[in-house]
C-alpha positions in Angstrom: 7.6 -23.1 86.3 6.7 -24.1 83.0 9.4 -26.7 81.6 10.1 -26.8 77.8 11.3 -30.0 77.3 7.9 -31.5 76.5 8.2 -29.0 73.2 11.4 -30.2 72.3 10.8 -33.5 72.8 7.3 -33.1 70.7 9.8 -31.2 67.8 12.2 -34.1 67.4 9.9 -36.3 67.0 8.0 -34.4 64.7 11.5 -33.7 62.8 12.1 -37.4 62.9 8.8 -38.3 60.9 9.0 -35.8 58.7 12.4 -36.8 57.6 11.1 -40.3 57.3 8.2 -39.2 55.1 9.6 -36.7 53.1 11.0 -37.2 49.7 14.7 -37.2 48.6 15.8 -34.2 46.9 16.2 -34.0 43.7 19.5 -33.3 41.8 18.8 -30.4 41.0 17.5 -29.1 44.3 20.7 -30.2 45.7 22.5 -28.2 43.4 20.9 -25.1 44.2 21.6 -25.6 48.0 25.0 -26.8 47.4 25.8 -23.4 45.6 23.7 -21.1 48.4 25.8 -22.8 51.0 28.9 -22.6 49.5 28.2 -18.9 47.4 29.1 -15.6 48.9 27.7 -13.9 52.1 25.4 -10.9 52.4 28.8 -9.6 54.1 30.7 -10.7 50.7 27.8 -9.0 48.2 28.9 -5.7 50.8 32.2 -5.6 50.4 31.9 -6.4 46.7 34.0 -9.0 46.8 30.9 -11.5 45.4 32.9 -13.1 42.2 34.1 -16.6 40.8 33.8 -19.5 42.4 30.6 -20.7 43.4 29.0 -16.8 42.5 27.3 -18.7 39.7 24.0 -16.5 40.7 26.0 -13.7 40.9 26.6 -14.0 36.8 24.5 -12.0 34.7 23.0 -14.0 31.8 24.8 -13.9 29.0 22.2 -11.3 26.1 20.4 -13.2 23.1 21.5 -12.5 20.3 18.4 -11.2 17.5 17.6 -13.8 14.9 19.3 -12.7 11.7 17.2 -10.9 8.9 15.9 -13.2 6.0 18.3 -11.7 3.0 16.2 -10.5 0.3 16.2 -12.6 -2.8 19.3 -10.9 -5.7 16.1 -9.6 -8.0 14.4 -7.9 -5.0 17.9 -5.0 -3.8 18.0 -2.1 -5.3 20.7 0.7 -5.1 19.9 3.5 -2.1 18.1 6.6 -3.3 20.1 9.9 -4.4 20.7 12.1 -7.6 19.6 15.9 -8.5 16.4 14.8 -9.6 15.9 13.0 -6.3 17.3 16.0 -4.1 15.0 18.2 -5.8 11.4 17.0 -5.7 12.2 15.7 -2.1 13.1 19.4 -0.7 10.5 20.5 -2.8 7.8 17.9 -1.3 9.0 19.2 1.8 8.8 22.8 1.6 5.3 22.4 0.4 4.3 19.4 2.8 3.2 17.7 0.0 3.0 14.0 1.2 3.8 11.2 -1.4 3.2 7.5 -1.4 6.5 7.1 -2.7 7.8 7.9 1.0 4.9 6.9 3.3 4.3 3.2 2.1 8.2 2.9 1.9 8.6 2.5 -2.1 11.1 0.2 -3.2 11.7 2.1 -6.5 11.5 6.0 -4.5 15.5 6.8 -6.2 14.8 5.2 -9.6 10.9 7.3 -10.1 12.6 10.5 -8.6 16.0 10.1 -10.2 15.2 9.6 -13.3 16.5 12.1 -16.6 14.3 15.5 -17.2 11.4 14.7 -17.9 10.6 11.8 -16.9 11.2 11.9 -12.6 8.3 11.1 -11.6 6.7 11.2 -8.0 3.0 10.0 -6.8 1.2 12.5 -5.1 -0.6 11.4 -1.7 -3.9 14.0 -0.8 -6.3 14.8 1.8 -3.4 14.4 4.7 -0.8 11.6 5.6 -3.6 9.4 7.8 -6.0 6.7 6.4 -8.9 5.8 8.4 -8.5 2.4 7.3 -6.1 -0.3 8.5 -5.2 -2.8 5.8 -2.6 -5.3 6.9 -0.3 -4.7 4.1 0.0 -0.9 4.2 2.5 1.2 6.1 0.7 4.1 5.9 -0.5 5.7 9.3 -3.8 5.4 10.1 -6.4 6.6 12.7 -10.3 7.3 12.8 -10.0 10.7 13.3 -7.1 12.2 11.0 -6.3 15.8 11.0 -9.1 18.5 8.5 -9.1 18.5 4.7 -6.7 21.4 3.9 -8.7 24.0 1.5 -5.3 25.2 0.2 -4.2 21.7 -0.8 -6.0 21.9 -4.4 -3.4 25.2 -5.2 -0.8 24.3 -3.6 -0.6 20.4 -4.9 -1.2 21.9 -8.6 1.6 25.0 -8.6 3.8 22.2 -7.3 3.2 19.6 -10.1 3.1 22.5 -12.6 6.5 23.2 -12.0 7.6 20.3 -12.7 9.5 19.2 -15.7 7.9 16.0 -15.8 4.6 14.9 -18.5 3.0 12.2 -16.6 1.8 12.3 -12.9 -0.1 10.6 -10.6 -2.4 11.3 -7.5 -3.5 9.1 -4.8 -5.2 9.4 -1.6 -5.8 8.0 1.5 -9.4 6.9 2.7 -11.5 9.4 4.2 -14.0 7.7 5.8 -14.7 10.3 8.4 -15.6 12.9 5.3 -19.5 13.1 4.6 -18.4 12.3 0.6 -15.4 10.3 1.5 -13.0 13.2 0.6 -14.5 12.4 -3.4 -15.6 16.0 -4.3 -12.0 17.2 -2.6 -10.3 14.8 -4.6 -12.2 15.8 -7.6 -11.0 19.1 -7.5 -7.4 18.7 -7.1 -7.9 16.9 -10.2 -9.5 20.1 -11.6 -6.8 22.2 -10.3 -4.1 20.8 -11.8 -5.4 20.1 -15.0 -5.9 24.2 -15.3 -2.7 25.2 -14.6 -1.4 22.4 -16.9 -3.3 20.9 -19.4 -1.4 19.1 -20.7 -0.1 17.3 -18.2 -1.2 13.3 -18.3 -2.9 12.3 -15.2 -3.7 9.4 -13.5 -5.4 9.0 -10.4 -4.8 6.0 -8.0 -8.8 6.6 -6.0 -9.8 5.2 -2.9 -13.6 3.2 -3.3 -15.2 6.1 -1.7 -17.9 3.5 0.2 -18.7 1.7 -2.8 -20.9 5.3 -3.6 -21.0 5.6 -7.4 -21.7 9.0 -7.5 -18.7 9.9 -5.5 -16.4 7.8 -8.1 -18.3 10.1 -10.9 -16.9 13.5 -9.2 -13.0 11.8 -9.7 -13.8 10.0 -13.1 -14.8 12.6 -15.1 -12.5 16.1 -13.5 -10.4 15.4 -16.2 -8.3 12.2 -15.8 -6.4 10.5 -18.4 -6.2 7.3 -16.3 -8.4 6.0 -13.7 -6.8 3.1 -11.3 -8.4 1.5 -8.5 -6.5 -1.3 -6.8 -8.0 -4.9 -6.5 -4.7 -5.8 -4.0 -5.3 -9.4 -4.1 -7.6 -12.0 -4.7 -11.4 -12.5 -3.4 -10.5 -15.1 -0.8 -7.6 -13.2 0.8 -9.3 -9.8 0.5 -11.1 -9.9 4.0 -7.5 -10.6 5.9 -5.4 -8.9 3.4 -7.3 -5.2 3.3 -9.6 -3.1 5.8 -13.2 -5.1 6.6 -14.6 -2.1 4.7 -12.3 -2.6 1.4 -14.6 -5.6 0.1 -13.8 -7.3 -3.4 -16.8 -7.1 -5.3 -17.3 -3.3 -3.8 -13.7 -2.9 -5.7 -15.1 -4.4 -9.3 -18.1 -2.3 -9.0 -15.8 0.6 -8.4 -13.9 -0.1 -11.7 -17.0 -1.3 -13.7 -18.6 2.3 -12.6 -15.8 4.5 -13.4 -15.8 2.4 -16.6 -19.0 3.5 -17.6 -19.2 6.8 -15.9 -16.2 7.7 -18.6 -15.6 5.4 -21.3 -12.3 7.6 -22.9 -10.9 7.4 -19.3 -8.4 4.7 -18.9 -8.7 2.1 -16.2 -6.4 0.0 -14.2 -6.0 -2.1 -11.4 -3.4 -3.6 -9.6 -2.5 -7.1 -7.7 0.3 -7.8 -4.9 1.6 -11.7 -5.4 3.1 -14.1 -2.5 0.3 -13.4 0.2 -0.7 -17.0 -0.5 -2.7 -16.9 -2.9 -2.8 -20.1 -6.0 -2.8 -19.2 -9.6 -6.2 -20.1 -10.3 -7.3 -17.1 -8.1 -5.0 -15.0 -9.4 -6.8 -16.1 -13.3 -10.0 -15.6 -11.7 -9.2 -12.2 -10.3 -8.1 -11.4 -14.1 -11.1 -12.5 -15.4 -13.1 -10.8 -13.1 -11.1 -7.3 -13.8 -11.7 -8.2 -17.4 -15.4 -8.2 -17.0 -15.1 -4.5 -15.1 -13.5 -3.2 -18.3 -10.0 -3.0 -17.0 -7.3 -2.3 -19.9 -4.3 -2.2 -17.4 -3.3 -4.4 -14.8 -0.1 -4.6 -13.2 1.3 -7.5 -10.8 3.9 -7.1 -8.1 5.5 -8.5 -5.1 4.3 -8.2 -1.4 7.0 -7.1 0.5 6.7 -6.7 4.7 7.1 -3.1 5.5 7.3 -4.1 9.3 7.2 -6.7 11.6 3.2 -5.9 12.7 2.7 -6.1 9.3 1.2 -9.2 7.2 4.1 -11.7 6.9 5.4 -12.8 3.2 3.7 -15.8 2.0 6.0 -16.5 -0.9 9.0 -14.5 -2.9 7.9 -15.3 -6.7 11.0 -15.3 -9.4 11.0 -12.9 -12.3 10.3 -16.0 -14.6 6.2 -16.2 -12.9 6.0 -12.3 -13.4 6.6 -12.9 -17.0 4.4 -15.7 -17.0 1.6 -13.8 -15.8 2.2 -10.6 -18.1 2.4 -13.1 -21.3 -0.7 -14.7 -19.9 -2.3 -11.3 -19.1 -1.4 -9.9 -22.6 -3.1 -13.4 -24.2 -6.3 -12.8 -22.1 -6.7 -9.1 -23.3 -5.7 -6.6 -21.6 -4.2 -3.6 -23.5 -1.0 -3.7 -21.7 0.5 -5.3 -18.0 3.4 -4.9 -16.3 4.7 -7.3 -14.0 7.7 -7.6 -12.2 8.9 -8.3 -8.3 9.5 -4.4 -8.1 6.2 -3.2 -9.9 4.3 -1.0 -8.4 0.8 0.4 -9.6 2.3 3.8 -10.6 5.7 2.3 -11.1 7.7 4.1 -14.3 8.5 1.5 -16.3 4.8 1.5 -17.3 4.1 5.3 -17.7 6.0 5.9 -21.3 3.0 3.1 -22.7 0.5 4.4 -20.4 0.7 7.9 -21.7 0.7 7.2 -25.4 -2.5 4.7 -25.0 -4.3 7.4 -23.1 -3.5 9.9 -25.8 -4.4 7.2 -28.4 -8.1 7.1 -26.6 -8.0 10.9 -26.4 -7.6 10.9 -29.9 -10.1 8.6 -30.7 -12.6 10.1 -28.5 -11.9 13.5 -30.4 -12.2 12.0 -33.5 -15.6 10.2 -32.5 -17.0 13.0 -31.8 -15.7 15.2 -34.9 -17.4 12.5 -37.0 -20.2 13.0 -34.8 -20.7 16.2 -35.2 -19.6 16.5 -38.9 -22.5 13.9 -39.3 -25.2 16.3 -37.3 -24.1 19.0 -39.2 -24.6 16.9 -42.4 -27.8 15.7 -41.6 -28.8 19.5 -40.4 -27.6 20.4 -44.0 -29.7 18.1 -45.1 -32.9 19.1 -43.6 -32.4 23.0 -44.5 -32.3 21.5 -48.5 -35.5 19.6 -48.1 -37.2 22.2 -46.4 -36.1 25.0 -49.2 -37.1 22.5 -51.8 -40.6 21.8 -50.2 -41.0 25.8 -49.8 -40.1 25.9 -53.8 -42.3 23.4 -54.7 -45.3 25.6 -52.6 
């Protein structure tokens, strides 16, 4: 019969030598055996009586505990939404699904713009749907590359709503529409046109997308009848390519403005900049300059604030006292009139009472240029009848 003693003999040894070879354990190690020797048994876990003692595997981890929330600075809270004012144009958004920028980019000034006394609540229209095609880092409006159809009954139903109103100032925005043939310009357009017929005179500003850079798509929204035409810079040329969309290029931005400049000289125009997403105050002069040279009358400067954590961190939180800075120093460059503040936005109230009266000042000069114009045609058609009787005398 086969013996087994030449195995055992063959496993001490090789128990012996490996005991001689191998390495202490470490502290550690030890402790981890110490407490599976002495922990509970499989019979222990069973009976649930697995607790205390040397159960120190059998203790759930204690939960971590969130980091807490940077506090906004004091000049950055405001008071939560509410009022009549408020209650009204929100149930009225809603039974019209009307979208407003007010709500989808998560405006810090939503209660104070939609609260405000008769006649002056004021709310910023968003058209051509609730989805951008674009995806700038800043922006907490939705976005996807194949939103929902134009609506045809958006023109109508965006005008009856803003024409019942009580309100004198108004402004429309829009997301991009890359996936439209004209960029959504000539849908755009005619909202413009809508409104303006069933309320003429209603001041309107339009907050317009860049439509590709295509000129002749800034034409259709430039000249349906605005009052003020505002295309937003957002921040300076070096930041621009992390900041906004690959498509949303700086100089195709000034060429917007400069174009929309020229294509309607009466029209107003304005941009607007978000400060603390690092950039230095030499780019931010240079950006001024440059929206100077576009023809920009009105800028307005405002803090970036996160509207979520996938969102483009805060660089900085400026104090009131740079806002002020920059509007003195905008004001000394040239522009007609800029507002900045932590809370500005680019169709933020505070602005709209000067806005309005410049844009009927311009009105008013453009009507009176062309009364002298005319009175000077007729003149000068006067003028020709009497010479050509006073050659036919003279025959």
């Amino acid at each position: 019969m086969y013996s087994s003693a030449p195995r055992r003999a063959a496993a001490a040894a090789g128990a012996r030598h490996f005991s001689a070879s191998a390495p202490a354990p470490t502290a550690r190690a030890a402790a981890l055996a110490s407490a599976l020797r002495d922990g509970p048994s499989l019979d222990d876990f069973a009976a649930g009586a697995a607790s205390g003692g040397g159960a120190a595997c059998a203790t759930p981890a204690a939960p971590r505990k969130k980091a807490p929330r940077e506090r906004l600075p004091e000049w950055l809270r405001v008071e939560r939404p509410g009022g009549e004012d408020y209650t009204r144009i929100r149930k009225q958004m809603r039974s019209l699904k009307l979208a407003t920028v007010c709500e989808e980019a998560r405006c810090p000034n939503i209660g104070e713009c939609w609260g405000g006394e008769k006649g002056t609540a004021t709310a910023t229209i968003m058209v051509m749907g609730d989805t951008c095609t674009r995806g700038c880092r800043f922006c907490n409006v939705k976005t996807s590359r194949t939103p929902p159809p134009l609506d045809p009954n958006e023109p109508l139903a965006t005008a009856q709503a803003i024409a019942s109103w009580d309100i004198d100032y108004v402004v429309i925005t829009s997301v991009d529409r890359d996936d439209q043939p004209d960029h959504g310009a000539g849908h755009l357009a005619q909202v413009i046109r809508t409104v303006k017929e069933l309320k003429p005179s209603l001041m309107l500003e339009c907050l317009s997308p860049d439509f590709g850079g295509d000129l002749s798509r800034v034409a259709l929204v430039a000249t349906a009848g605005l009052n003020v035409f505002a295309h937003n810079l957002e921040t300076v040329e070096r930041l621009t390519p992390t900041v906004r969309d690959r498509r949303a290029t700086y100089r195709q931005s000034l060429a917007v403005l400069t174009g929309a400049r020229a294509l309607a000289p009466e029209v107003v125009t304005k941009t607007s900049l978000m400060l603390g997403c690092g950039e230095t105050a030499a780019e931010v002069r240079q950006t001024m300059r440059d929206a100077l040279s576009a023809g920009v009358e009105i800028i307005t400067f405002g803090q970036y604030l996160q509207p979520s954590k996938r969102h483009m961190a805060v660089s900085r939180m400026l104090p009131p006292s740079e806002y002020e800075n920059w509007r003195e120093e905008g004001m000394a460059m040239g522009f007609k009139y800029v507002a900045s503040g932590p809370l500005v936005r680019s169709s933020y109230k505070a602005g709209e009472v000067f806005l309005e009266a410049f844009a009927k000042e311009k009105a008013e000069q453009a009507k009176a240029a062309r009364a002298l114009g005319e009175g000077k045609a007729a003149a000068a058609r006067g003028g020709a009848r009497q010479a050509s009787a006073a050659a036919a005398a003279q025959l």
